[in-house]
C-alpha positions as a LaTeX table, in Angstrom:
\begin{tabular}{lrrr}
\hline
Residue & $x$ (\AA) & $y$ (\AA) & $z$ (\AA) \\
\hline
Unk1 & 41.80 & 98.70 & $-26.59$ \\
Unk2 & 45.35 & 97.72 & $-25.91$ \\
Unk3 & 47.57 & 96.36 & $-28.86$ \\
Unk4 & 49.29 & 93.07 & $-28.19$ \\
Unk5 & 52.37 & 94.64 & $-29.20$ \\
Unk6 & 51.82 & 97.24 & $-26.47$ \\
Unk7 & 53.10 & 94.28 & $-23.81$ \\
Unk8 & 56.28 & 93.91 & $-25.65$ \\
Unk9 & 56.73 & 97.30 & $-26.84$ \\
Unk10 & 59.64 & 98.98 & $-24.64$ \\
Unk11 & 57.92 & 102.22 & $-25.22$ \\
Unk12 & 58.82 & 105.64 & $-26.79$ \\
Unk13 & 62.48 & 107.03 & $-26.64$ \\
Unk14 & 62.98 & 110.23 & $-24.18$ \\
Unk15 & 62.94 & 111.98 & $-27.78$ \\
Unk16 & 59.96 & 110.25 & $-28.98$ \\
Unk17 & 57.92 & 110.99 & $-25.61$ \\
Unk18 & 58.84 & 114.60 & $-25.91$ \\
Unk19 & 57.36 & 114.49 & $-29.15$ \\
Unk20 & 53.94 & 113.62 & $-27.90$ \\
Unk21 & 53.93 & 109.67 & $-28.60$ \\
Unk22 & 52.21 & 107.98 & $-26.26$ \\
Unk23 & 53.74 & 105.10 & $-23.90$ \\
Unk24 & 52.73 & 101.52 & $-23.85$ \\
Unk25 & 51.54 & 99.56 & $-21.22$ \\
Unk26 & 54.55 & 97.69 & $-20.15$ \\
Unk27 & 55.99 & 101.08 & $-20.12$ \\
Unk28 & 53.34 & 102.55 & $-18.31$ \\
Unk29 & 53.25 & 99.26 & $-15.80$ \\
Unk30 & 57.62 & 99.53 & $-15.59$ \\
Unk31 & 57.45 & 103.29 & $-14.23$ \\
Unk32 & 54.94 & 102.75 & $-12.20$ \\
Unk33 & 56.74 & 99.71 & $-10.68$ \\
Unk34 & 59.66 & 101.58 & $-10.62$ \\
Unk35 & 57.99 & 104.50 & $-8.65$ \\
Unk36 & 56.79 & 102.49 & $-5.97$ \\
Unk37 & 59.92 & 100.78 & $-5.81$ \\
Unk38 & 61.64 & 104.43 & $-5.18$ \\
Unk39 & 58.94 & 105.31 & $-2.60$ \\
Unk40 & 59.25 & 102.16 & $-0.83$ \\
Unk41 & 63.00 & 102.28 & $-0.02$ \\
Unk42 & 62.35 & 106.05 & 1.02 \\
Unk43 & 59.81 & 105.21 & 3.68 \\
Unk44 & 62.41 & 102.37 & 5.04 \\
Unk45 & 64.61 & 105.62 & 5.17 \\
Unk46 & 62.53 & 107.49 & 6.75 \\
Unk47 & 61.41 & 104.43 & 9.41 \\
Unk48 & 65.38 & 103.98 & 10.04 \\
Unk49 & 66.16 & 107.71 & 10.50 \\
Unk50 & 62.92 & 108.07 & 12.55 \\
Unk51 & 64.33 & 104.92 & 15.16 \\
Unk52 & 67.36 & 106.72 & 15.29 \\
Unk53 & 66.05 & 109.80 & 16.66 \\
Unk54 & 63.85 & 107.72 & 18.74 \\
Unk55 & 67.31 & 106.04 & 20.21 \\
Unk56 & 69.06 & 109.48 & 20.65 \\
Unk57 & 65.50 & 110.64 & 22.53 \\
Unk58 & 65.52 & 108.08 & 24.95 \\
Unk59 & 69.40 & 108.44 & 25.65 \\
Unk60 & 68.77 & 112.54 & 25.99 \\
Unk61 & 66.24 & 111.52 & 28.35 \\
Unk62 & 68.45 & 109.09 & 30.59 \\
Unk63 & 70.87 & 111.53 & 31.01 \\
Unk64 & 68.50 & 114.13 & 32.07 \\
Unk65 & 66.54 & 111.32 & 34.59 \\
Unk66 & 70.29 & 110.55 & 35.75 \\
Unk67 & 71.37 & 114.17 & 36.14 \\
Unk68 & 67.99 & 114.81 & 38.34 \\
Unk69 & 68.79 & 112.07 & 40.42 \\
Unk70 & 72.50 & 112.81 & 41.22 \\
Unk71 & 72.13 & 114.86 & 44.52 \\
Unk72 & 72.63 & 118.44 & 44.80 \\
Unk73 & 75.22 & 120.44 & 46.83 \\
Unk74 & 74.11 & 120.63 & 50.75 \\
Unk75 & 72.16 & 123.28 & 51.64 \\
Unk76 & 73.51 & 126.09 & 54.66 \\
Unk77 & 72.21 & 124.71 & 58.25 \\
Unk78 & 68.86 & 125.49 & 59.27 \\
Unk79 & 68.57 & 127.60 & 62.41 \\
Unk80 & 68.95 & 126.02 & 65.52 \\
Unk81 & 65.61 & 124.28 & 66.91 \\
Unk82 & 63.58 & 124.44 & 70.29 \\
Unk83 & 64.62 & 122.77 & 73.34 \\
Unk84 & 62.79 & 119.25 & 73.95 \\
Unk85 & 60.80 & 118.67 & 77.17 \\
Unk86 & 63.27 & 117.39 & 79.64 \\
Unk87 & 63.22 & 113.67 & 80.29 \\
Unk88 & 62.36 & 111.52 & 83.53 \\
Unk89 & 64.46 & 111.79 & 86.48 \\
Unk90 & 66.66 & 108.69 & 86.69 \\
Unk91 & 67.01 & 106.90 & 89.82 \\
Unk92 & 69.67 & 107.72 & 92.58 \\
Unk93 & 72.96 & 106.01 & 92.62 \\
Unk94 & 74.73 & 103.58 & 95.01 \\
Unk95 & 76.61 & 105.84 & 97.67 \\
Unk96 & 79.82 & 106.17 & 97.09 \\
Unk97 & 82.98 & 105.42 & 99.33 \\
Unk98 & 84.29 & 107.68 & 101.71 \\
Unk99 & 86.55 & 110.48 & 99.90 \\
Unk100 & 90.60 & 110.63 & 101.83 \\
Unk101 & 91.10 & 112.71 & 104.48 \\
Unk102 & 92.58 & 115.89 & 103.19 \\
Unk103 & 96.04 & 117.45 & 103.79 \\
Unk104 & 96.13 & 119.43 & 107.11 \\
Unk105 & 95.31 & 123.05 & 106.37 \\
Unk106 & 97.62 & 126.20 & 106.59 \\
Unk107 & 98.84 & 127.20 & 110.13 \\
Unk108 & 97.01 & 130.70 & 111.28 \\
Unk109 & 98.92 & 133.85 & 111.35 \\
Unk110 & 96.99 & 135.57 & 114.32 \\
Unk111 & 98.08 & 136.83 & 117.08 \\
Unk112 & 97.78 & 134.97 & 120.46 \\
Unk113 & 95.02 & 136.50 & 122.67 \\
Unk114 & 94.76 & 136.98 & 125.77 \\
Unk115 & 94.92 & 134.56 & 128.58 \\
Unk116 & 91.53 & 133.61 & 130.33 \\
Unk117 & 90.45 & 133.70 & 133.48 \\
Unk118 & 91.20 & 130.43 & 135.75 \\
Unk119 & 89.04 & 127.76 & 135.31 \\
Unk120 & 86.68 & 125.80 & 138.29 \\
Unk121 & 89.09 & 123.04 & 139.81 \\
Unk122 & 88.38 & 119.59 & 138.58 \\
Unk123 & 86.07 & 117.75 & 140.72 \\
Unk124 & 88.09 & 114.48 & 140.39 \\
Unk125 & 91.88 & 114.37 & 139.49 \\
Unk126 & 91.22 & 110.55 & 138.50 \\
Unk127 & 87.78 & 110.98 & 136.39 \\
Unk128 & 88.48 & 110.42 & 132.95 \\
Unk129 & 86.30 & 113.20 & 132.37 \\
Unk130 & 86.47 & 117.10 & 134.02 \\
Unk131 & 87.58 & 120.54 & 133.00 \\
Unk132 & 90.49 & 122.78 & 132.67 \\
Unk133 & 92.38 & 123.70 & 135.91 \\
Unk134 & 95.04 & 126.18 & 136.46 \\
Unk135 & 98.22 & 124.40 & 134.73 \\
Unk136 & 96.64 & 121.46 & 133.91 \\
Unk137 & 93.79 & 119.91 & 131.66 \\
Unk138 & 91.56 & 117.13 & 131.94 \\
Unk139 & 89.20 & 116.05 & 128.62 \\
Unk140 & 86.14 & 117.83 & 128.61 \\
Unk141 & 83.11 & 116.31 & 129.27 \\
Unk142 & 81.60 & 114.44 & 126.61 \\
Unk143 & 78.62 & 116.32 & 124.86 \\
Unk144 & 74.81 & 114.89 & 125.64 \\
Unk145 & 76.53 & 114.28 & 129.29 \\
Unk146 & 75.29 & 116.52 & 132.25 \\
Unk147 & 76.25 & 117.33 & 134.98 \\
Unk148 & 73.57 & 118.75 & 137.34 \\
Unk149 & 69.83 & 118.08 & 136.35 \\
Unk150 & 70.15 & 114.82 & 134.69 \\
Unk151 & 70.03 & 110.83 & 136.10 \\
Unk152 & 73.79 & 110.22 & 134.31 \\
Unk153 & 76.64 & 112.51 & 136.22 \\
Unk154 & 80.20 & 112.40 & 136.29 \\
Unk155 & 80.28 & 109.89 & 138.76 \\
Unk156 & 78.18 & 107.51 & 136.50 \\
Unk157 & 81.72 & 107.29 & 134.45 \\
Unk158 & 83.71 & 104.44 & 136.50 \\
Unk159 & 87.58 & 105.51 & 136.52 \\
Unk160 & 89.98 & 103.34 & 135.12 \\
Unk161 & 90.28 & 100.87 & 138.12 \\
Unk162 & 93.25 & 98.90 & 139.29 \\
Unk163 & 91.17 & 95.87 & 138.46 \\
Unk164 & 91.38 & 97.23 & 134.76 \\
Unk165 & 94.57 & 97.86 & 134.64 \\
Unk166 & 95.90 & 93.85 & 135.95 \\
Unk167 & 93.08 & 92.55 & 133.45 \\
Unk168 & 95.07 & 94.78 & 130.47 \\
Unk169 & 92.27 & 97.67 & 129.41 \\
Unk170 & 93.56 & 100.50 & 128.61 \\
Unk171 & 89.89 & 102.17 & 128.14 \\
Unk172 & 87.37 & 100.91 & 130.13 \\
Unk173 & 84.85 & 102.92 & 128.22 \\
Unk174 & 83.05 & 104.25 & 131.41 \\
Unk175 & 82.53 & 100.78 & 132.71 \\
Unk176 & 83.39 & 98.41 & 135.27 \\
Unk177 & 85.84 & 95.77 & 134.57 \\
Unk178 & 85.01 & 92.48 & 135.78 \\
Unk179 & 87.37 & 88.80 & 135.00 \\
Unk180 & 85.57 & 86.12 & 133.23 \\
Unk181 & 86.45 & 82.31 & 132.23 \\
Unk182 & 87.81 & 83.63 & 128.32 \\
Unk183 & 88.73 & 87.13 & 129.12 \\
Unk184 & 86.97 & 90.00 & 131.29 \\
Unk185 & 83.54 & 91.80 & 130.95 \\
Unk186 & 82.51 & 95.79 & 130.91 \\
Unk187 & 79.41 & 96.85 & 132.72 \\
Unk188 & 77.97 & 100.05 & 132.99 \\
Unk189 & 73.98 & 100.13 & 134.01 \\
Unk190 & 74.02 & 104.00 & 134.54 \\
Unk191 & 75.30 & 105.35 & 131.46 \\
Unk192 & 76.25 & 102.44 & 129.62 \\
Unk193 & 79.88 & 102.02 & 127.65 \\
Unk194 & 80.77 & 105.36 & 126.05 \\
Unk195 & 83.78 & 106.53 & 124.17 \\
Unk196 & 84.25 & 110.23 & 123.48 \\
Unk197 & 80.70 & 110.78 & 124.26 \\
Unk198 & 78.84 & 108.54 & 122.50 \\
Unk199 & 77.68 & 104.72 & 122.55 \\
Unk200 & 77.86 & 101.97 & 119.42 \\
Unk201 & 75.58 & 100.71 & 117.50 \\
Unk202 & 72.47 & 98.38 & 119.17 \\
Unk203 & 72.81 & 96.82 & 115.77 \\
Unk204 & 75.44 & 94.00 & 114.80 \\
Unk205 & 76.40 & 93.90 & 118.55 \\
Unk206 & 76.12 & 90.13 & 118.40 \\
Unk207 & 78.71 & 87.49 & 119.28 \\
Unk208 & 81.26 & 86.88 & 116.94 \\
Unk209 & 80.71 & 90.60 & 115.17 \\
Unk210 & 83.53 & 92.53 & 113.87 \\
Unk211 & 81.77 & 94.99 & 115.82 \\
Unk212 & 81.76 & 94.02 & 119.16 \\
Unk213 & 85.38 & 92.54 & 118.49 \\
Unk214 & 86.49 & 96.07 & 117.27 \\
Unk215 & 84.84 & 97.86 & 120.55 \\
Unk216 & 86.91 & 95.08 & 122.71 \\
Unk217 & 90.33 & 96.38 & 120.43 \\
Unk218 & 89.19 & 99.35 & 121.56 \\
Unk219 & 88.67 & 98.78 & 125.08 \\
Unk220 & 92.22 & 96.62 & 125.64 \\
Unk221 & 94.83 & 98.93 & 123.32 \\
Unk222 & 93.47 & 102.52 & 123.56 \\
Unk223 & 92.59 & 104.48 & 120.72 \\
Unk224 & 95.21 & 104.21 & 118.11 \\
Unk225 & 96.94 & 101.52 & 120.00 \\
Unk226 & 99.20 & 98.72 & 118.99 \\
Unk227 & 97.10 & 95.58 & 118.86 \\
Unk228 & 99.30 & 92.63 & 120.12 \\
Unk229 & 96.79 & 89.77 & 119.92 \\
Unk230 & 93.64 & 90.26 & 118.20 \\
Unk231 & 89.97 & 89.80 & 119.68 \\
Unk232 & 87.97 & 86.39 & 119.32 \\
Unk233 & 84.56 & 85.52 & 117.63 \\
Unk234 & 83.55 & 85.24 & 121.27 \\
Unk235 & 83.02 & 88.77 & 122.01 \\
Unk236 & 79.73 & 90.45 & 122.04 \\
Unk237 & 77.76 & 93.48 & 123.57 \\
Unk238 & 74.39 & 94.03 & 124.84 \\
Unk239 & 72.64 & 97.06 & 124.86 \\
Unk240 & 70.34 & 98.47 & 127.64 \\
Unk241 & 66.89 & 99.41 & 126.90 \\
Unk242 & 66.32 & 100.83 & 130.11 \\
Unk243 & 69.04 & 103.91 & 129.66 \\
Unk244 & 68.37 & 106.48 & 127.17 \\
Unk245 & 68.99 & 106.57 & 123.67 \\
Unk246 & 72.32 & 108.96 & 122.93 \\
Unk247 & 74.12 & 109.56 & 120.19 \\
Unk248 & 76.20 & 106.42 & 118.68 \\
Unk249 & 79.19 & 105.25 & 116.44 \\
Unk250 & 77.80 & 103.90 & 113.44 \\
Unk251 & 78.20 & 100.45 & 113.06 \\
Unk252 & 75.01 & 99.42 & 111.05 \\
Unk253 & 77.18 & 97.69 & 107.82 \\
Unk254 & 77.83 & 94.71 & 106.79 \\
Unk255 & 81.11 & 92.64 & 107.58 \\
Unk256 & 83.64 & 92.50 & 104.97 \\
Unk257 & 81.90 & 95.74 & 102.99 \\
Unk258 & 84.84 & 97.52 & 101.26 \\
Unk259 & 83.37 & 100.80 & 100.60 \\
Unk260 & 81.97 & 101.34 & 104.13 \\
Unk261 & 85.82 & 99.77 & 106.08 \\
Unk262 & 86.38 & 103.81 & 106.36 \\
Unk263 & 83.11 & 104.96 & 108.50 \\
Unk264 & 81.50 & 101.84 & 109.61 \\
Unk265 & 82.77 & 99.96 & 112.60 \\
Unk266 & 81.32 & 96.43 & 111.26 \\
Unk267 & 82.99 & 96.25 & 108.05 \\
Unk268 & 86.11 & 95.07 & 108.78 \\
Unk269 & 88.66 & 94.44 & 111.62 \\
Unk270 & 90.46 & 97.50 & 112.87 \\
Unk271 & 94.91 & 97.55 & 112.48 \\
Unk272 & 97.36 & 98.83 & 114.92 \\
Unk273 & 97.41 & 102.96 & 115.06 \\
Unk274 & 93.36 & 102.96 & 114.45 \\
Unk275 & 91.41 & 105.76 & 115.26 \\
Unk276 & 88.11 & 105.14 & 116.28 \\
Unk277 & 87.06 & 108.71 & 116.05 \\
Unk278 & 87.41 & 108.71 & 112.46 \\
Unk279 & 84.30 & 106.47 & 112.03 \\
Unk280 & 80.82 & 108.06 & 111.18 \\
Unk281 & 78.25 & 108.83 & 113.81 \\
Unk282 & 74.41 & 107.72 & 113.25 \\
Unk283 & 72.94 & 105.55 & 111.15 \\
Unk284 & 74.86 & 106.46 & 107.32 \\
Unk285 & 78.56 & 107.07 & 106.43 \\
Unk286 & 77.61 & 110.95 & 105.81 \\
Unk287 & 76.49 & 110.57 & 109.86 \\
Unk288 & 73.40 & 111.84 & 111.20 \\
Unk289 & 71.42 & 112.58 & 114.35 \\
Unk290 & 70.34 & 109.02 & 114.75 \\
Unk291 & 70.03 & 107.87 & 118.81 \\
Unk292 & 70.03 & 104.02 & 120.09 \\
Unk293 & 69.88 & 102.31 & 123.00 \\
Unk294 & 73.38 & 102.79 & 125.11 \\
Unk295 & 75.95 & 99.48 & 124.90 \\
Unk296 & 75.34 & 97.61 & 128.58 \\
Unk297 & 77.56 & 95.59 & 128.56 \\
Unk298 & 80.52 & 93.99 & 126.81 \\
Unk299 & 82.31 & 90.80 & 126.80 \\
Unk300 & 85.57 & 90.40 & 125.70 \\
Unk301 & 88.24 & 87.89 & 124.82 \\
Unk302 & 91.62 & 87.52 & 122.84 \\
Unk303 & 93.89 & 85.16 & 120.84 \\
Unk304 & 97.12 & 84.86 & 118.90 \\
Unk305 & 94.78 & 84.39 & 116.04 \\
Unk306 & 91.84 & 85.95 & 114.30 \\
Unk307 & 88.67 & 84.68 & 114.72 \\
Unk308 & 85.75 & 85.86 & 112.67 \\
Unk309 & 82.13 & 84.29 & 113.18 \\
Unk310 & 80.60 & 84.09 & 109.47 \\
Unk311 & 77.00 & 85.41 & 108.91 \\
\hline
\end{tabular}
C-alpha cells in the first residue's frame, strides 16, 4: 500500500534516485504527466510540419498542372494534303457588253501584185448593186443574193428613183418610195428592204420602235449620215411572210438597254455619223446564223423633235 505521505512527498533527489530509493506517487504521477505533456506538443509538431509539406505538395503540383497546360512550341508543317473533289459548276453569267473596237492594225509591207484580168461590164450603171468594170467599181452584190437560178435578181433591187430623191432618201434600201399623209413609205414585195445584204429584225418592228425609227434614219440620211430632224413614234415596218427568210440585222433588244446600244438596233436611237454596219447580225450581240422573214415594208415620218412610243 501507498503511504499518505507518498501524495505529498516531492520524491527522491537525482542523488537519492541514483542511489536506488524509490519515487513516490506524486512523483511517479508528475513525470508521467510531464511525459505526455512532452509527447503531446511533439505530435502538434509533427501535425504542423506534416500541413506544411502538404501546402508545399499541392503548390509543387500547381505548378506542374500549370506548366502542362502552357502550350508547347508549334510543330514543323505537315505535308501538303490531297486535292478535294471539285465542286458544282456555278451557273453562267449575264453577257457582257460589247468590248471597243480596236485600233486599226499595221499597214502590210507586200508587194503589189499583179493586175487582173478585166472584169464582165456591169449590167446596170444605175443598180445600186453590180461588179467591177474596167476603171470603175460598183458594190458587189450582196451575199445570199443571186443572180441566175433564184426568184430574187438584180432587178428585184429598185434603183434609187427620182421619186426618192424629191421625197429626201438617200437609201431606199432596195425599195420603192412612195409619199404618204406624215412622210413616205418603202415597199419591196420581191426581195423585201435590204441593206448591205441583209434584212432587220421581224421582231420589235412595231410602230413607235426605236427600231423601225432607226431603219427610217437609215433610209433618209445614208449610212453614217448627218441626221437633221429625227424620226417619229409613227414609223413602223412589216415583214413579209411570203419571201424567204435571209440573213438579218439584229434588232431583238430591248429599248433603252445600255449594254446592248453597241450591237442591237432597238436599244437606243442612232446619232449623226452612225454606222449601221457595226451592229450584230442574228439573233445575239456575238451574231449568229439566225434567218427571219424579209422587212416588206416601211413607213416613215420625221420631226424637229424626238418621239419615242413607251412599251
Amino acid at each position: 500500500s501507498i503511504s499518505p505521505q507518498a501524495f505529498t512527498d516531492s520524491g527522491p533527489t537525482p542523488a537519492q534516485a541514483a542511489a536506488g530509493q524509490d519515487a513516490s506517487y506524486m512523483n511517479v504521477i508528475q513525470t508521467l504527466t510531464r511525459d505526455v505533456v512532452a509527447d503531446a506538443n511533439m505530435i502538434r509538431d509533427l501535425q504542423a510540419q506534416q500541413q506544411q509539406l502538404l501546402a508545399q505538395q499541392n503548390t509543387v503540383a500547381n505548378q506542374i498542372d500549370t506548366f502542362q497546360a502552357m502550350p508547347g512550341p508549334v510543330g514543323a508543317p505537315g505535308p501538303q494534303g490531297m486535292m478535294g473533289v471539285p465542286g458544282p459548276q456555278g451557273p453562267w453569267g449575264f453577257t457582257g457588253a460589247r468590248g471597243f473596237r480596236g485600233a486599226p492594225g499595221q499597214p502590210a509591207t507586200g508587194r503589189m501584185g499583179p493586175a487582173g484580168p478585166p472584169g464582165p461590164p456591169a449590167p446596170c450603171a444605175d443598180c445600186p448593186y453590180g461588179t467591177w468594170i474596167t476603171g470603175h467599181y460598183e458594190a458587189t452584190m450582196p451575199e445570199g443574193l443571186q443572180i441566175d437560178g433564184s426568184n430574187v435578181t438584180m432587178s428585184d433591187c429598185l434603183p434609187l428613183s427620182d421619186t426618192c430623191k424629191e421625197l429626201g432618201v438617200a437609201d431606199n434600201l432596195c425599195g420603192e418610195c412612195i409619199a404618204t399623209d406624215n412622210g413616205w413609205k418603202l415597199v419591196n414585195d420581191k426581195m423585201g428592204l435590204q441593206f448591205e445584204g441583209k434584212s432587220f429584225d421581224d421582231n420589235r418592228i412595231g410602230k413607235g420602235s426605236i427600231q423601225a425609227q432607226n431603219v427610217c434614219v437609215l433610209a433618209k440620211y445614208g449610212n453614217k449620215g448627218s441626221i437633221i430632224e429625227p424620226a417619229t413614234a409613227e414609223c413602223f415596218g412589216e415583214s413579209d411572210a411570203n419571201l424567204n427568210e435571209i440573213p438579218h440585222w439584229f434588232g431583238n433588244c430591248n429599248a433603252g438597254d445600255d449594254n446592248m446600244n453597241t450591237c442591237c438596233s432597238n436599244a437606243m436611237l442612232l446619232e449623226s455619223g452612225f454606222d449601221f454596219s457595226e451592229f450584230s447580225t442574228g439573233n445575239t450581240c456575238a451574231s449568229d446564223d439566225d434567218d427571219d422573214d424579209v422587212l416588206g415594208s416601211l413607213q416613215c415620218s420625221f420631226s424637229s423633235e424626238v418621239q419615242v412610243e413607251k412599251d
